[in-house]
gemmi code that builds the backbone of each chain (N, CA, C; Angstrom):
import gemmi

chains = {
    "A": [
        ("UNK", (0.851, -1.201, 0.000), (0.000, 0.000, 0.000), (0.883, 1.245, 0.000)),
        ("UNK", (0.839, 2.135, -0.280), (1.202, 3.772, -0.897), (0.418, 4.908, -0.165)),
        ("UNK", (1.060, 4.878, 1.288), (0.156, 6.297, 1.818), (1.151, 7.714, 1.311)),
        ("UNK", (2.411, 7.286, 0.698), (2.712, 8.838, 0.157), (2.640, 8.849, -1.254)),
        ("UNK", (2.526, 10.543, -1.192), (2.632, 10.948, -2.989), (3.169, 11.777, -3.360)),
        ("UNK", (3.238, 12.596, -4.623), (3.435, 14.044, -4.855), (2.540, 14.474, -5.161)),
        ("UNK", (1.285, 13.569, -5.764), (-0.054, 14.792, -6.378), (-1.060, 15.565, -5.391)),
        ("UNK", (-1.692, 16.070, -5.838), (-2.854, 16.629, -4.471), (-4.055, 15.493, -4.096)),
        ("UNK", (-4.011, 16.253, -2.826), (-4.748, 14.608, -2.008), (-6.196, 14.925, -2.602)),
        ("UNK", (-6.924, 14.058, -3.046), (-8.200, 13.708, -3.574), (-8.866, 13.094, -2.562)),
        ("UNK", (-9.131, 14.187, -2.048), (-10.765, 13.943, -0.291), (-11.331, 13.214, -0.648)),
        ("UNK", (-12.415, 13.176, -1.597), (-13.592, 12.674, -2.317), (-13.026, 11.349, -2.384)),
        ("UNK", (-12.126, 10.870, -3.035), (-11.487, 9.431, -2.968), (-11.187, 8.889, -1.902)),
        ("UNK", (-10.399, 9.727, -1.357), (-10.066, 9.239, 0.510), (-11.536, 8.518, 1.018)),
        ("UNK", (-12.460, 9.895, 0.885), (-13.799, 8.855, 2.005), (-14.506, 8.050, 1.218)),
        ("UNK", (-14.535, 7.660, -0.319), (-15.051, 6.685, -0.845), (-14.421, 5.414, -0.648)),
        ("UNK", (-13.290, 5.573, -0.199), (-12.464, 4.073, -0.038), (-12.668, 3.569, 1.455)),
        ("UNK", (-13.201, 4.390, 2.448), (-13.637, 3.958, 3.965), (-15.108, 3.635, 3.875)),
        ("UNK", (-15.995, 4.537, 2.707), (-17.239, 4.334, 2.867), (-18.059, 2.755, 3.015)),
        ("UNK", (-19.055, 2.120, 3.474), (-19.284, 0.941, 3.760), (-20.917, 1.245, 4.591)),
        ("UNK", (-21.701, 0.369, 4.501), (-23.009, 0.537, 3.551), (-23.632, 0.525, 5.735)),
        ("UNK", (-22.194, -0.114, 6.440), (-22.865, -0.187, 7.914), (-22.435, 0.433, 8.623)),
        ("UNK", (-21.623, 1.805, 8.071), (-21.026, 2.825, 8.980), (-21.514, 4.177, 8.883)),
        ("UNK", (-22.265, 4.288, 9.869), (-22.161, 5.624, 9.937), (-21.911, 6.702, 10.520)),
        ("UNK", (-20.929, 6.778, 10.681), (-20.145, 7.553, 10.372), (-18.657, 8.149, 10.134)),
        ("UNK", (-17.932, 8.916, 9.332), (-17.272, 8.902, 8.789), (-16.521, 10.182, 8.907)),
        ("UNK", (-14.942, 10.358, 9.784), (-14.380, 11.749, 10.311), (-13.252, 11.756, 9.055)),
        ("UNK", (-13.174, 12.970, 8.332), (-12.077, 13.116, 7.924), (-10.899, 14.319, 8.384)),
        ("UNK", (-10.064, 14.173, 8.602), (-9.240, 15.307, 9.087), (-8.075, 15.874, 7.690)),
        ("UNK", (-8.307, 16.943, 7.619), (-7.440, 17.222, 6.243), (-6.229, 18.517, 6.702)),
        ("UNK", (-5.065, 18.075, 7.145), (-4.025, 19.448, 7.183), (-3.447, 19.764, 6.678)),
        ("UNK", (-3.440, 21.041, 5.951), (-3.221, 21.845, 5.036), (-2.140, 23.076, 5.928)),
        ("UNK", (-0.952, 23.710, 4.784), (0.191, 24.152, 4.756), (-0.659, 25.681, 5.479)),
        ("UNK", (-0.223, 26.492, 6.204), (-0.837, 27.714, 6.821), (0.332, 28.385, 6.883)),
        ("UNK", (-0.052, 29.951, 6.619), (0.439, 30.852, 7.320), (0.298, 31.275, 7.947)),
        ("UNK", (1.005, 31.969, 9.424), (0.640, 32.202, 11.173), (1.417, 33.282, 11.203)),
        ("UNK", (1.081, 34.056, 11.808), (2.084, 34.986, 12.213), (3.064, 34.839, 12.826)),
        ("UNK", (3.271, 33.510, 13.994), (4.249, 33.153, 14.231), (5.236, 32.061, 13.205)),
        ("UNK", (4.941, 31.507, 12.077), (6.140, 31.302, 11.093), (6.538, 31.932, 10.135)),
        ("UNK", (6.204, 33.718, 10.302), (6.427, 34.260, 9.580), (5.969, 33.794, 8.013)),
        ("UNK", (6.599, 34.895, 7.050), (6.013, 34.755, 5.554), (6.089, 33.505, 4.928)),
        ("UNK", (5.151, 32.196, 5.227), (5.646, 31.055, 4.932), (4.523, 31.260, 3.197)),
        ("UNK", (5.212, 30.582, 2.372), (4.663, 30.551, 0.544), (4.466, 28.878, 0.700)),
        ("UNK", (5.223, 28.316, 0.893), (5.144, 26.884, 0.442), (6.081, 26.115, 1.604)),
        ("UNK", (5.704, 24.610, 1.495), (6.324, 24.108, 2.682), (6.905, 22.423, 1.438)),
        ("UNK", (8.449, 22.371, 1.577), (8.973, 21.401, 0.936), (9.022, 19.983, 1.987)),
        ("UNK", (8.034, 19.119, 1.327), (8.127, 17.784, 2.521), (9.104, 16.904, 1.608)),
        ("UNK", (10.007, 15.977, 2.946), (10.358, 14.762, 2.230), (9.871, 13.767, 3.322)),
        ("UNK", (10.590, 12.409, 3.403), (10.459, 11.671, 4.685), (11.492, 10.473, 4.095)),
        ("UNK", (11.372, 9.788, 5.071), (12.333, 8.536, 4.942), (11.122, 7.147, 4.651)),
        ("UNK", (10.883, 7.132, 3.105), (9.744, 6.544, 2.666), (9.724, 5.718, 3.212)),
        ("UNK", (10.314, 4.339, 2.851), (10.605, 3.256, 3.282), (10.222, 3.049, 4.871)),
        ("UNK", (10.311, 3.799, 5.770), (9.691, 3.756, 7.021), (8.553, 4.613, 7.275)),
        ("UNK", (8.647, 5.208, 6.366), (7.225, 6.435, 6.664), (6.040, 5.500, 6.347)),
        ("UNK", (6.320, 4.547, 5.549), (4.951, 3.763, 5.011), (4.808, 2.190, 5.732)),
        ("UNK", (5.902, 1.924, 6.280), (6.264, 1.002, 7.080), (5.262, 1.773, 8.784)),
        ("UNK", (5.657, 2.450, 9.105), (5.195, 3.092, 10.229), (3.624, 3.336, 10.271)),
        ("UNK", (3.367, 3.930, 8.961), (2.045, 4.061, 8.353), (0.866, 2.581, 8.615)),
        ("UNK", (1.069, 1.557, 8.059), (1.223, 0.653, 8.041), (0.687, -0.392, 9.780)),
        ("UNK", (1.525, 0.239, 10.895), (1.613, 0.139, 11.654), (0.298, 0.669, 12.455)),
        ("UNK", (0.443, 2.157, 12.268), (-0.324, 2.869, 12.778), (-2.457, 2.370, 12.410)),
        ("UNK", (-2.375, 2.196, 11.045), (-3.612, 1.983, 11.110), (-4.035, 0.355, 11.455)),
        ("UNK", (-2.701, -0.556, 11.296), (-2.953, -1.825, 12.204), (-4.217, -1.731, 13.469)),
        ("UNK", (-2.670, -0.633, 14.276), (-3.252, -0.860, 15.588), (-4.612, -0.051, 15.930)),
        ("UNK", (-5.091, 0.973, 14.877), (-6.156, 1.414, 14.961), (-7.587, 0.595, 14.436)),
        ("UNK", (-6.701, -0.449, 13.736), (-8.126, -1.586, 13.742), (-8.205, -2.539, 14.500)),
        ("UNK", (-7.067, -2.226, 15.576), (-6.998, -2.936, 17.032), (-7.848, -2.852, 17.861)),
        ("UNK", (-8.019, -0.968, 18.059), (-8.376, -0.914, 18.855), (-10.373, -0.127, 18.520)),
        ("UNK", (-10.097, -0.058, 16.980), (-11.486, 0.445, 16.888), (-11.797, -0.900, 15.879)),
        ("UNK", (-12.325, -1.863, 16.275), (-12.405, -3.247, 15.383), (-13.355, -2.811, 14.352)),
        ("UNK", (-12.848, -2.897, 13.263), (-14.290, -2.974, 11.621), (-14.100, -1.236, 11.307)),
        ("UNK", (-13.206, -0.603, 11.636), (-12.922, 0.853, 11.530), (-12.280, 1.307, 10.282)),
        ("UNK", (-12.649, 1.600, 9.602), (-12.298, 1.418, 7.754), (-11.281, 2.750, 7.956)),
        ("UNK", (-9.708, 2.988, 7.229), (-8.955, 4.030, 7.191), (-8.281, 4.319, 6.004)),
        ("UNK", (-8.436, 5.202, 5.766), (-7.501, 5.679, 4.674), (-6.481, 6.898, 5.120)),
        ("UNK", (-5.616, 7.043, 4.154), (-4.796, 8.390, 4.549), (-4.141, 8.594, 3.583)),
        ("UNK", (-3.752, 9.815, 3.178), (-2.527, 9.829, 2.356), (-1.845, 11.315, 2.855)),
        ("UNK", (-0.725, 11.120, 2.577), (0.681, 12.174, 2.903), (1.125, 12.820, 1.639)),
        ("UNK", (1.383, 13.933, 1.423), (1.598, 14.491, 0.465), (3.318, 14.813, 0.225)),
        ("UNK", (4.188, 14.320, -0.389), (5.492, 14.568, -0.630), (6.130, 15.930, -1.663)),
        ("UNK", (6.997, 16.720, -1.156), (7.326, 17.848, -2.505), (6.945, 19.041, -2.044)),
        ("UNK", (6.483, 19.782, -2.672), (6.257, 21.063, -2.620), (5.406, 21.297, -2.592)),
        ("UNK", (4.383, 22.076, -1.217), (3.207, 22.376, -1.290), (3.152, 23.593, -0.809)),
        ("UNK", (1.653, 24.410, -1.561), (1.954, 25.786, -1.247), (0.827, 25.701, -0.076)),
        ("UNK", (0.858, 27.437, 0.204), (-0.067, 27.357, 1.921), (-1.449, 27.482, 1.103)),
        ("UNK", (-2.549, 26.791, 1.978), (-4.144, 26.306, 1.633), (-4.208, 25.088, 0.812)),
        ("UNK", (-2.917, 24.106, -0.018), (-3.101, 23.130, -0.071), (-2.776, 22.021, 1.057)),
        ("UNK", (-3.576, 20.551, 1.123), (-3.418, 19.971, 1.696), (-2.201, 19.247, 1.532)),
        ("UNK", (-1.600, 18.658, 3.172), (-0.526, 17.918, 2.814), (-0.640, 16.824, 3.955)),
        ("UNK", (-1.847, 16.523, 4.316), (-1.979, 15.190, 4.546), (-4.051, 14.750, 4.916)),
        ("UNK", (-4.065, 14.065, 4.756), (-5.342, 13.536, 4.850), (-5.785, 12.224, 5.684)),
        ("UNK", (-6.686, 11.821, 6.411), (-7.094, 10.868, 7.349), (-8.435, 10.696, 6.918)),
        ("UNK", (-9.326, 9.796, 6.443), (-10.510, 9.540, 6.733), (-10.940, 7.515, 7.173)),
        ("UNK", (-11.479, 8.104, 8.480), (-12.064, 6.945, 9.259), (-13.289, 6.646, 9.352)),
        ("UNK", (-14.109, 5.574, 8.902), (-15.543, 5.233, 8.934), (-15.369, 4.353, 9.924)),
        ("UNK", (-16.315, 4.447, 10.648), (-16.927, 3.365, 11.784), (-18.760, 3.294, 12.234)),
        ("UNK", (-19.234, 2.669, 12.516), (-19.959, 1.767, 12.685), (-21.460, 3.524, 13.594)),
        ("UNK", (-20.494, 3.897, 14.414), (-21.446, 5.380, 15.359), (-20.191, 6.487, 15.044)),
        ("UNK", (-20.669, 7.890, 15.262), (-19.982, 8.874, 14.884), (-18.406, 9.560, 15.658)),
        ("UNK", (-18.940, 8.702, 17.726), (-17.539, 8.853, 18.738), (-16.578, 8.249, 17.838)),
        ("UNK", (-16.942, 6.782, 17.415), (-14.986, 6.044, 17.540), (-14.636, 6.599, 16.038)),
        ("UNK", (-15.093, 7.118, 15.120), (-14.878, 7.550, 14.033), (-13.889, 9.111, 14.231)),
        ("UNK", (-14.655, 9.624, 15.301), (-14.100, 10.847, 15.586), (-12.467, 10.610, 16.182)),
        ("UNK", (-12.688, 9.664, 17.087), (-11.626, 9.039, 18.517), (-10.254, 8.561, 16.798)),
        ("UNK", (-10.998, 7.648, 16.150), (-10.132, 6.804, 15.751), (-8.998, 7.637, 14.776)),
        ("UNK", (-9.861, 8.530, 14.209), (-9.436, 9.754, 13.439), (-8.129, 10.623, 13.610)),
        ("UNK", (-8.728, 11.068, 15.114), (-7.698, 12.362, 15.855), (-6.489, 10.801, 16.113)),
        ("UNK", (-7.086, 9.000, 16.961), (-5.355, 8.861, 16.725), (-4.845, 8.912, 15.816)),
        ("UNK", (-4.714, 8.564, 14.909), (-4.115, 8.564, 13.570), (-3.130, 9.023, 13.477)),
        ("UNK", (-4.064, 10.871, 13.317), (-3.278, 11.821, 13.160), (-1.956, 12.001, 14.186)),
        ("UNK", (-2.806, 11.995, 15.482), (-1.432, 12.308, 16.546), (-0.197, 10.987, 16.717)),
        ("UNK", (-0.658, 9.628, 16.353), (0.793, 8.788, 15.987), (1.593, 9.065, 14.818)),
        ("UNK", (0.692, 9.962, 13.886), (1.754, 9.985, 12.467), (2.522, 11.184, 12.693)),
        ("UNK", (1.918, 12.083, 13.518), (3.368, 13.169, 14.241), (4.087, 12.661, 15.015)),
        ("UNK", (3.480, 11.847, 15.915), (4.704, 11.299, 16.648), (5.721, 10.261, 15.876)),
        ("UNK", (5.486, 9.437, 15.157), (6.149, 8.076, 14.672), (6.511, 8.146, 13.566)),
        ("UNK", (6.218, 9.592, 12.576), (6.262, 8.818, 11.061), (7.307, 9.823, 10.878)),
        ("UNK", (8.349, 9.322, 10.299), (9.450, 10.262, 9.208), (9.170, 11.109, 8.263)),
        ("UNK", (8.784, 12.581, 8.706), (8.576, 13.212, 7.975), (8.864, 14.255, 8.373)),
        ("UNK", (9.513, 15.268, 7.006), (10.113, 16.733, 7.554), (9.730, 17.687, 6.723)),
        ("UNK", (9.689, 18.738, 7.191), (9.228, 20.002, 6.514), (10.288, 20.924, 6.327)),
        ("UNK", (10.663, 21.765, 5.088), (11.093, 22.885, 4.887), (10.692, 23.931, 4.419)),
        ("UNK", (10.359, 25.033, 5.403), (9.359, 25.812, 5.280), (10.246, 27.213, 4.083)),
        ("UNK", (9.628, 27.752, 3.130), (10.043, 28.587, 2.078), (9.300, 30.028, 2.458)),
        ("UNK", (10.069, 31.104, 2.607), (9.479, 32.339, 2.801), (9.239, 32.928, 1.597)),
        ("UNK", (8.667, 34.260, 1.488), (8.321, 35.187, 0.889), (9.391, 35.554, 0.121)),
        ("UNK", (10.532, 36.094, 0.736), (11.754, 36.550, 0.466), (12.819, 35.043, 0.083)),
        ("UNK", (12.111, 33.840, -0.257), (13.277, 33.171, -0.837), (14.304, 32.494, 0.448)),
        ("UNK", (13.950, 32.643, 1.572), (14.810, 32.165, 2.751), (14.150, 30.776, 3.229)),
        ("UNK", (14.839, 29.710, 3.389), (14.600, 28.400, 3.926), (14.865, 28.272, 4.995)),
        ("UNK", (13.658, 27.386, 5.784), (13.977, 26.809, 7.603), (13.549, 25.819, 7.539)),
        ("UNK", (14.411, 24.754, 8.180), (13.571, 23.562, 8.565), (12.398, 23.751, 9.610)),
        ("UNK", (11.840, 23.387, 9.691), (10.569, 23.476, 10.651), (11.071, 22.565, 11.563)),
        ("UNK", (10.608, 23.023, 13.142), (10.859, 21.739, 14.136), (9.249, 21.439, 14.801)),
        ("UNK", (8.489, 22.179, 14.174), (7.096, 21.850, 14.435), (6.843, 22.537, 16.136)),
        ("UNK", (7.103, 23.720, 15.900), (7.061, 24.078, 17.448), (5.851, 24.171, 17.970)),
        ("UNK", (4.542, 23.822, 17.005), (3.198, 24.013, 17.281), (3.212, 22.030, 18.229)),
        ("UNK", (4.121, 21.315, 17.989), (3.175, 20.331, 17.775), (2.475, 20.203, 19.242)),
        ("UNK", (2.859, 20.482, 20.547), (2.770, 20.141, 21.787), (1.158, 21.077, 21.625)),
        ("UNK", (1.617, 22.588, 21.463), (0.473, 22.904, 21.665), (-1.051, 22.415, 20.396)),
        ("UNK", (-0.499, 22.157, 19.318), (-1.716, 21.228, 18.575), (-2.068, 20.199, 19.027)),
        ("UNK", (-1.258, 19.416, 19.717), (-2.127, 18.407, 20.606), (-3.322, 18.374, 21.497)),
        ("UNK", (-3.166, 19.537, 22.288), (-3.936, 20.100, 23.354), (-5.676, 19.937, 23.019)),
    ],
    "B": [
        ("UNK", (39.148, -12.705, 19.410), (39.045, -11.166, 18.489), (37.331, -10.970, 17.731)),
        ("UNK", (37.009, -9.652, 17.968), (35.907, -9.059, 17.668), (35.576, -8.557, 16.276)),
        ("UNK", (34.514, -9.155, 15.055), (34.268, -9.219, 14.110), (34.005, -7.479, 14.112)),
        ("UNK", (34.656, -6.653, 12.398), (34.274, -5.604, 12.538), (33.170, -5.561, 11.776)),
        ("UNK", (32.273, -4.920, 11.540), (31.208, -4.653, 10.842), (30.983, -3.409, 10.022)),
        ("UNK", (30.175, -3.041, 8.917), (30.039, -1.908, 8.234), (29.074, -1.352, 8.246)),
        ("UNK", (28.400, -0.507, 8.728), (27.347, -0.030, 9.029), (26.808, 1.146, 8.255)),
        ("UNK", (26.147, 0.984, 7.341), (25.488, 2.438, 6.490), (24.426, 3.301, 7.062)),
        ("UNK", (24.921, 4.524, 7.610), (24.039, 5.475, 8.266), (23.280, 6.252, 7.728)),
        ("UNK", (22.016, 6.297, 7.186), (21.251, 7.285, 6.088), (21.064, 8.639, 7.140)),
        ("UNK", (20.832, 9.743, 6.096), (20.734, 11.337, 7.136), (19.786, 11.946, 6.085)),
        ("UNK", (18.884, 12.451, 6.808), (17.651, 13.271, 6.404), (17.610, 14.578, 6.944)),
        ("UNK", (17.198, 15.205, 5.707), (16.617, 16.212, 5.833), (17.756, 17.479, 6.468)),
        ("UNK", (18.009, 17.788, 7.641), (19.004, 18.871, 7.802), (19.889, 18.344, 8.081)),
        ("UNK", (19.843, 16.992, 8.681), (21.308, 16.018, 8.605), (21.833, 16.151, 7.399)),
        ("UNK", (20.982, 15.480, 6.629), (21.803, 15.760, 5.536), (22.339, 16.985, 5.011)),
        ("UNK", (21.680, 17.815, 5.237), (22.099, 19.176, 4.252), (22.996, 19.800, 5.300)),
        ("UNK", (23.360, 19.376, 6.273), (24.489, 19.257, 7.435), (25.772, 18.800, 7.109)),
        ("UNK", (25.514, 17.821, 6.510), (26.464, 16.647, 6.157), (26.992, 16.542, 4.597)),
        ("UNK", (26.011, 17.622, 3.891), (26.585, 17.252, 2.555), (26.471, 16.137, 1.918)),
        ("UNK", (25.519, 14.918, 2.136), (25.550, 14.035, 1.712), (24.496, 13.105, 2.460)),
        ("UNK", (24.070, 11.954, 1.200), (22.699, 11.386, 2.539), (23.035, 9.841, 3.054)),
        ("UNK", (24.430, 9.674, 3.406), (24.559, 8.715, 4.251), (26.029, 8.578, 4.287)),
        ("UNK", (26.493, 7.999, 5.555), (28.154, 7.936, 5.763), (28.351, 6.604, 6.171)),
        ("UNK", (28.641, 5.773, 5.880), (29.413, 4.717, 6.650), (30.508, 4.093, 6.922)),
        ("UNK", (30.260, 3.810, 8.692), (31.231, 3.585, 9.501), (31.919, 1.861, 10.127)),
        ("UNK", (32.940, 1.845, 10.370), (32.926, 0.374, 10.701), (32.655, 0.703, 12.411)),
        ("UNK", (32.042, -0.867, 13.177), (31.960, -0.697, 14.422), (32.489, -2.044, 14.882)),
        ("UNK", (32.467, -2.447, 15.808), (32.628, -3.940, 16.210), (31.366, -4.480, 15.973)),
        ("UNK", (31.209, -5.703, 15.536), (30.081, -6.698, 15.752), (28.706, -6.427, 16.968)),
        ("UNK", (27.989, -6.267, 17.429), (27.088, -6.146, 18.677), (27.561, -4.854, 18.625)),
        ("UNK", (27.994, -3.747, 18.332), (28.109, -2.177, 18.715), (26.810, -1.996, 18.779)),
        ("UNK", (26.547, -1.070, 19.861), (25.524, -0.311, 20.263), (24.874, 0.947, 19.034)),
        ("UNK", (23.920, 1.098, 18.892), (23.790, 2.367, 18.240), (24.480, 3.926, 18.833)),
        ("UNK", (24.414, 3.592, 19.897), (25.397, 4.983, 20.464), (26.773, 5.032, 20.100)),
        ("UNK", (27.154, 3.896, 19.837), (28.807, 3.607, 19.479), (28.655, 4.142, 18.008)),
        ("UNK", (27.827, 3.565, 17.447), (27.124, 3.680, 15.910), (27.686, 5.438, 15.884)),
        ("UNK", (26.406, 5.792, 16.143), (26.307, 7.397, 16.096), (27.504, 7.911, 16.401)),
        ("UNK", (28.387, 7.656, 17.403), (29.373, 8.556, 18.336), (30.467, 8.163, 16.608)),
        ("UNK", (30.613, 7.044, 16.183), (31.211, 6.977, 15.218), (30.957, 7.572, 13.635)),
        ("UNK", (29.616, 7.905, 13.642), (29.031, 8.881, 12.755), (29.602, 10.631, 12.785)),
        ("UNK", (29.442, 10.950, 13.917), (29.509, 11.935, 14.470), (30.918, 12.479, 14.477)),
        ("UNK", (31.889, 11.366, 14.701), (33.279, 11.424, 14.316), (33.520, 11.670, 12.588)),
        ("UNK", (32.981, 11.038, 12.029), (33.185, 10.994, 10.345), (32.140, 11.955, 9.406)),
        ("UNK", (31.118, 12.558, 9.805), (30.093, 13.001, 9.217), (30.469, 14.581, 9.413)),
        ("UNK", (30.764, 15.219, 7.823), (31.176, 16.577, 7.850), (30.316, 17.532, 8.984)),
        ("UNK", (30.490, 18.211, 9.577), (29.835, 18.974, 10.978), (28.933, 18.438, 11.878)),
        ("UNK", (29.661, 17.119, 11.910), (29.095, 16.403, 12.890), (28.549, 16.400, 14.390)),
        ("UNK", (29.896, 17.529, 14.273), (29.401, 17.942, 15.642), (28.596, 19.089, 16.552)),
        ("UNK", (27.765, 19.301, 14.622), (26.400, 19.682, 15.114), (25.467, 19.076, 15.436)),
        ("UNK", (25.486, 17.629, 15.494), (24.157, 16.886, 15.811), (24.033, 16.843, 16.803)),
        ("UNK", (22.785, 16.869, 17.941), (22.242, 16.838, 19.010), (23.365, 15.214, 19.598)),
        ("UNK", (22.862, 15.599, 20.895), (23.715, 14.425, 21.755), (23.356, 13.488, 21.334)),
        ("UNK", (21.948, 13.151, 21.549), (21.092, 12.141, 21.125), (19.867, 12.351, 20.077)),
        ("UNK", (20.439, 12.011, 18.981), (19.456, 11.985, 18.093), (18.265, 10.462, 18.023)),
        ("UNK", (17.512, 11.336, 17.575), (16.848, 10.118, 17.161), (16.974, 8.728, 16.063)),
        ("UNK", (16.954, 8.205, 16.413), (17.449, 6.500, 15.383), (16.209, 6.157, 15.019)),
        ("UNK", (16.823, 5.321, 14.014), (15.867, 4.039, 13.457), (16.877, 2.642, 13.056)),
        ("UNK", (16.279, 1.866, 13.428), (17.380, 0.342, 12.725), (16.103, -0.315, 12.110)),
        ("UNK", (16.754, -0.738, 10.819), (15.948, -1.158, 9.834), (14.159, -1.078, 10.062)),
        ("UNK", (14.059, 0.202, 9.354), (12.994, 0.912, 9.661), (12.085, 1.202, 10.859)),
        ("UNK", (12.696, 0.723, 11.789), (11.893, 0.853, 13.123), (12.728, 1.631, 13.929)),
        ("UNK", (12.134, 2.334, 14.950), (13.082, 3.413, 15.929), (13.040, 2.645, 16.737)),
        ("UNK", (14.644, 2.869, 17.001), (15.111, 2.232, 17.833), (15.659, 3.008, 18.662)),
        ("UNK", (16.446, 2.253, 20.049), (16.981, 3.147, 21.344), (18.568, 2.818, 21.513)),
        ("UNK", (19.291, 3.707, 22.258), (21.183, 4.094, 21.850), (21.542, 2.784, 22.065)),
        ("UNK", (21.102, 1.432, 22.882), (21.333, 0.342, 23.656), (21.156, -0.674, 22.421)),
        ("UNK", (20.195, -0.711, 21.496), (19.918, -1.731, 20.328), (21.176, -1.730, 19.876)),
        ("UNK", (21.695, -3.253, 19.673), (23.272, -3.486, 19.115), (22.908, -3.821, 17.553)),
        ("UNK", (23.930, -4.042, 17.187), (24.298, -3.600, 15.954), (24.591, -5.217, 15.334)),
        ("UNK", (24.382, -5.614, 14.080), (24.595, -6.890, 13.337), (24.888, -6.080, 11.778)),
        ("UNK", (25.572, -6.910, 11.258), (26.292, -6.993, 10.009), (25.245, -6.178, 8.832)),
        ("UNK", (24.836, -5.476, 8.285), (23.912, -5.679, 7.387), (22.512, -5.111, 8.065)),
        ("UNK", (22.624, -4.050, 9.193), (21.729, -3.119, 10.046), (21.510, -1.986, 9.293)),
        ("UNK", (20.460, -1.667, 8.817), (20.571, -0.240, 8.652), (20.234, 0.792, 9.768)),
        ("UNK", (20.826, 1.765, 9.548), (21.148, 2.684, 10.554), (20.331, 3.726, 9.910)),
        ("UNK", (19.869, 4.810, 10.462), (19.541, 5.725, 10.342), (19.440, 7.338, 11.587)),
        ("UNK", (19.707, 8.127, 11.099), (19.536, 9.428, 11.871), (18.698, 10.479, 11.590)),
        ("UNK", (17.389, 10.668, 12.582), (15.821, 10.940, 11.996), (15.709, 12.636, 12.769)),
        ("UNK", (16.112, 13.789, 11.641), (15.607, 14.938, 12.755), (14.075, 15.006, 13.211)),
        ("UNK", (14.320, 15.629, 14.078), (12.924, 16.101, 14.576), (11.862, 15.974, 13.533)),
        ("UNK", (10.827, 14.986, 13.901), (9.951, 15.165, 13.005), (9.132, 15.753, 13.194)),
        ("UNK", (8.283, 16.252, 11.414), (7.401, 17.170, 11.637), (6.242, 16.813, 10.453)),
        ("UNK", (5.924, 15.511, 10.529), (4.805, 15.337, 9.302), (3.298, 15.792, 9.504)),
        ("UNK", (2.953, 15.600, 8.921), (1.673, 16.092, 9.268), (1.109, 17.698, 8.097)),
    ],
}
model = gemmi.Model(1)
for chain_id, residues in chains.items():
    chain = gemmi.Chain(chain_id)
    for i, (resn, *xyz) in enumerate(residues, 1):
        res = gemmi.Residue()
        res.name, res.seqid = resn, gemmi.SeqId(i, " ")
        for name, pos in zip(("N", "CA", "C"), xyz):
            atom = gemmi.Atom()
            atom.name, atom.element = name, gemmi.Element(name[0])
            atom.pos, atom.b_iso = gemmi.Position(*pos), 0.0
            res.add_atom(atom)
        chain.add_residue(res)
    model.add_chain(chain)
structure = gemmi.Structure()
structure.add_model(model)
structure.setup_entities()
């Protein structure tokens, strides 16, 4: 299976591939490249990762989420390359059976693939200047 | 006497662009620790000794911890801070 790419993530596909005729309901979480005032003039954000484990890890992650949400349909995909700010650069959609573990199963996802998955950002300014990102949001996006 | 081993260290992302290059490898003894690993990276890897004390690892695709020893044919890896999502 292939949770990374370079093209733009196709939502509409994401939740047709979880959809299933005894779930209802169905969370998708879609995060997309932003500009904040605290990362300054960000234009575009350059992802790579260490594939080979990013999809290995991937892999992992929605295992144990059909561990623990049994019959919990998942998709995801990660976006690789160059993305500018308001496109997406990663996607989650989870169908399950009532609308909590869909929601529950969703948000884990997301928060093991920040924690576990090989992936890095290089954020591109306005003015042509590069930073790696160390994700200084992530503690407080958890919250 | 203690078998040496060759160990290929891949580097991502500002490692690499640290390092000039996306992997260095080092010989270690047989059973070397990943900390031995790294400390021997760190010795050979152009500004090496910008990398954090303890970086984060992976051995053959799984993260691993400084104590996981080392076999012939391990891949090594050195994972900055991640930030996917």
């Amino acid at each position: 299976m292939t949770f990374l790419g370079r093209d733009p993530i196709d939502i509409a596909d994401l939740a047709a591939r979880v959809s299933d005729p005894g779930h209802g309901g169905t969370a998708i979480f879609v995060g997309t490249v932003r500009r904040s005032p605290d990362d300054g003039p960000v234009v575009a954000i350059d992802y790579s990762g260490y594939e080979e484990m990013a999809e290995s890890e991937l892999v992992q992650i929605l295992g144990q989420t059909q561990e623990r949400w049994p019959g919990a349909r998942v998709a995801l995909q990660h976006r690789l390359g160059r993305i500018v700010v308001g496109e997406a650069s990663v996607a989650v959609a989870v169908s399950t059976p009532h609308r909590a573990q869909a929601f529950e199963a969703c948000r884990y996802v997301v928060e093991e693939l920040k924690k576990r998955v090989p992936i890095w950002k290089k954020e591109l300014m306005e003015d042509g200047q590069t930073r790696w990102s160390d994700d200084g949001d992530r503690e407080e996006a958890a919250k | 006497m203690e078998a040496i081993i060759q160990i290929r260290c891949s580097l991502f992302a500002r490692y690499a662009e640290l390092a000039g290059c996306d992997s260095i490898t080092v010989d270690v003894p047989e059973g070397a620790t990943v900390e031995a690993a790294v400390a021997a990276v760190r010795e050979r890897m152009p500004n090496g000794e910008q990398l954090p004390d303890r970086p984060m690892v992976a051995v053959n695709l799984e993260h691993a911890m400084p104590g996981t020893k080392l076999r012939q044919g391990d891949e090594l890896a050195l994972l900055p801070p991640l930030a996917g999502g």
